[in-house]
C-alpha positions in Angstrom: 240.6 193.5 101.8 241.6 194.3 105.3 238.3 195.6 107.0 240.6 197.4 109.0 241.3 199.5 106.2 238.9 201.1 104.1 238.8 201.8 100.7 239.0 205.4 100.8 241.7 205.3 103.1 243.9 203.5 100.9 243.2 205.7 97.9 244.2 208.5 99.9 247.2 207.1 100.9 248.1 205.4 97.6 247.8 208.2 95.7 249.1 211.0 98.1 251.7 211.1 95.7 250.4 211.9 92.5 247.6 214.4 94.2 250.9 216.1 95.1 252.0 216.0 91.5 248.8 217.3 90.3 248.0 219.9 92.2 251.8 221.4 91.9 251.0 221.9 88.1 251.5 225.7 86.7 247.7 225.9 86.2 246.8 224.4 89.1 248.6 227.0 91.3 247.5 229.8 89.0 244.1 228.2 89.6 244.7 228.3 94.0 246.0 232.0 93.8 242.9 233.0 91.9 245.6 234.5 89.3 244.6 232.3 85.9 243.0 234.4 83.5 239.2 233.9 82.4 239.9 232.9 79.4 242.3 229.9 80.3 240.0 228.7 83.3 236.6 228.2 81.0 239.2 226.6 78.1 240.3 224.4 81.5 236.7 223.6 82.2 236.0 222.7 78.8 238.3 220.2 78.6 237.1 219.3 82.4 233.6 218.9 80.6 234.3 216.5 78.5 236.1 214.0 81.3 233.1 214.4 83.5 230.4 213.7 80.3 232.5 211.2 79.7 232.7 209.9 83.1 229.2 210.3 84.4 228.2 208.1 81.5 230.0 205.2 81.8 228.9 205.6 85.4 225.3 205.3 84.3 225.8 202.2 81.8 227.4 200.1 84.7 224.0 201.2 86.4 221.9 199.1 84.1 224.1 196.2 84.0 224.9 193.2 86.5 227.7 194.8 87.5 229.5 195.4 91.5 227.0 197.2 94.0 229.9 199.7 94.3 229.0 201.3 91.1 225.3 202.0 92.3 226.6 203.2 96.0 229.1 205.6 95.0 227.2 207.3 92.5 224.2 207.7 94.1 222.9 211.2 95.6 226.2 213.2 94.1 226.1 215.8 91.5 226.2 215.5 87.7 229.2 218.0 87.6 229.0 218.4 84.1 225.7 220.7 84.2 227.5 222.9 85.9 230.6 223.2 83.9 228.0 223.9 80.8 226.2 226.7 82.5 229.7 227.9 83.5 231.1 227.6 80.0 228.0 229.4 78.6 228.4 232.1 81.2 232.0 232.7 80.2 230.7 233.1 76.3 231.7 229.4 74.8 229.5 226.6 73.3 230.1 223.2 75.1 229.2 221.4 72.2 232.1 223.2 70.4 234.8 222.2 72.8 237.7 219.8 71.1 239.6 217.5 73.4 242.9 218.2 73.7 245.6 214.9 73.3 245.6 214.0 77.0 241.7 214.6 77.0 241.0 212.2 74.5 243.3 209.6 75.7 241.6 209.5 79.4 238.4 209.4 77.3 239.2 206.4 75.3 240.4 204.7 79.1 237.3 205.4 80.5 235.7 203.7 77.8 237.5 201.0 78.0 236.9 200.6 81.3 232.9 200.9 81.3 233.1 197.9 78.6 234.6 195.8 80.8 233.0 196.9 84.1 236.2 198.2 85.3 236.1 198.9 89.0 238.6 201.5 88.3 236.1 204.0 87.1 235.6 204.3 90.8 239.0 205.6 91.4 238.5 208.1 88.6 234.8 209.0 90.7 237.2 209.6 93.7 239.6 211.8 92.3 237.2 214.1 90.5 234.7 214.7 93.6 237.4 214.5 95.8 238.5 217.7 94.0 235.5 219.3 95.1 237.3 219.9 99.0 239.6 222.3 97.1 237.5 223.8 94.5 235.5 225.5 96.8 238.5 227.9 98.1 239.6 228.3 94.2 235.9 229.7 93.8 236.6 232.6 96.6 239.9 233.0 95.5 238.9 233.8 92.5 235.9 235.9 93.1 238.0 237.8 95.2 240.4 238.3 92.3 237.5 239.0 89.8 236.0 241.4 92.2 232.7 240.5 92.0 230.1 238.1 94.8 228.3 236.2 92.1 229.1 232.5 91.5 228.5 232.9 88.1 231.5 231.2 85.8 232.3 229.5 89.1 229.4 227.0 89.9 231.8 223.9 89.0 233.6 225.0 91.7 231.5 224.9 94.1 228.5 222.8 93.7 227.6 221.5 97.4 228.3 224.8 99.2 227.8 224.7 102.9 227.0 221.0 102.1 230.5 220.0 101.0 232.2 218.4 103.7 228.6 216.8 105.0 228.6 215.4 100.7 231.9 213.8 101.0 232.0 212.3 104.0 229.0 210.6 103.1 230.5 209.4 100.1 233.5 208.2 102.1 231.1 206.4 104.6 229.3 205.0 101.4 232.1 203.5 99.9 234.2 202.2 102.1 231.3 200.3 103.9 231.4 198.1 100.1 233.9 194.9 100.6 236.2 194.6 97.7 238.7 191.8 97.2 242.1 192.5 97.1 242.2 192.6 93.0 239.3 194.6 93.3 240.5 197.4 95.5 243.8 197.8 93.1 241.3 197.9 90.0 240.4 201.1 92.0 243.4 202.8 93.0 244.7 202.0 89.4 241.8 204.1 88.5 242.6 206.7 90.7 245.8 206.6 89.6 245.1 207.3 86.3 243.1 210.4 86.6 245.3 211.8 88.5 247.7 211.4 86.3 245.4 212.9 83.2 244.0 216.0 85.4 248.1 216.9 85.7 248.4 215.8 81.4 245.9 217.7 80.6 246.8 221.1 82.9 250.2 220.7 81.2 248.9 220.7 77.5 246.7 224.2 78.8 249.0 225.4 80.3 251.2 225.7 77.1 248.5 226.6 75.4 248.3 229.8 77.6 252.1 230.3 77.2 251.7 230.1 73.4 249.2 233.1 73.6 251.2 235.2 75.2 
């Protein structure tokens, strides 16, 4: 890969797209006007929950395999999101252990699997996408609390898990990563990744999203 151009600036660029897709979803603009009731955002995080578990684990198999250095570099020093999206779930009154995947839940979590068999430098895409999200989650946080009325963080932690520390987190992640050289196959293995979660994060705010229509 061009040394000229860095991982994380191709991922940003090859998927510009589909973040533009994803982020233009009902819920997710419900979600950046701080309008989307309670109710629907923990049944959002729950499903969030269970991509993250799912995530975070496969991250920690290819840990204690042979596997590509980029595993053990992007993952190191970044929070294990889904603590947070437990104590927010308990916070808003549900079990986590009782949260059921919904269709397009279940089917990124069978592809992640798939990928951490086979050592798939695409979960690194999926890694990008999902703390990448962080940037934004930390103004649906306020919006919300505005919203809600209230200056506790409680319900919200998800959203906001590195504070004052976010941008310092991600650009170090950024500097992390893109200082790994991938070859060419390589570096598709990871925007095909990122692709991919992109794609489910917009699946599975569609399949809520009607869920919350269906209760009206």
């Amino acid at each position: 890969m061009n040394a000229q151009t860095g991982i994380m600036d191709r991922l940003r660029s090859g998927t510009s797209e589909l973040h533009r897709q994803a982020e233009s979803r009902p819920l997710q603009k419900q979600l950046g006007a701080g309008t989307l009731p309670r109710a629907a955002l923990a049944a959002y995080m729950g499903q969030l929950l269970l991509v993250h578990d799912c995530l975070e684990s496969c991250l920690d198999a290819q840990l204690h395999r042979d596997g590509h250095e980029a595993f053990a570099v992007a993952w190191q020093s970044l929070a294990r999101h889904s603590e947070n999206l437990r104590e927010d779930l308990v916070a808003h009154g549900l079990e986590p252990h009782a949260v059921a995947p919904l269709p397009a839940t279940s089917a990124v979590l069978d592809q992640l699997g798939r990928w951490s068999d086979a050592g798939d430098l695409a979960l690194i895409g999926a890694l990008y996408v999902l703390e990448g999200s962080m940037n934004g989650n930390r103004f649906i946080a306020k919006a919300l609390q505005r919203a809600w009325g209230v200056d506790t963080a409680a319900g919200l932690s998800y959203l906001d898990p590195y504070g004052e520390e976010q941008r310092p987190t991600w650009a170090a992640f950024r500097s992390r990563v893109n200082a790994v050289s991938f070859t060419e196959d390589e570096a598709s293995a990871i925007l095909a990744g990122a692709d991919r979660m992109f794609q489910a994060i917009g699946e599975i705010s569609d399949e809520q999203n009607e869920l919350l229509r269906d209760g009206e």
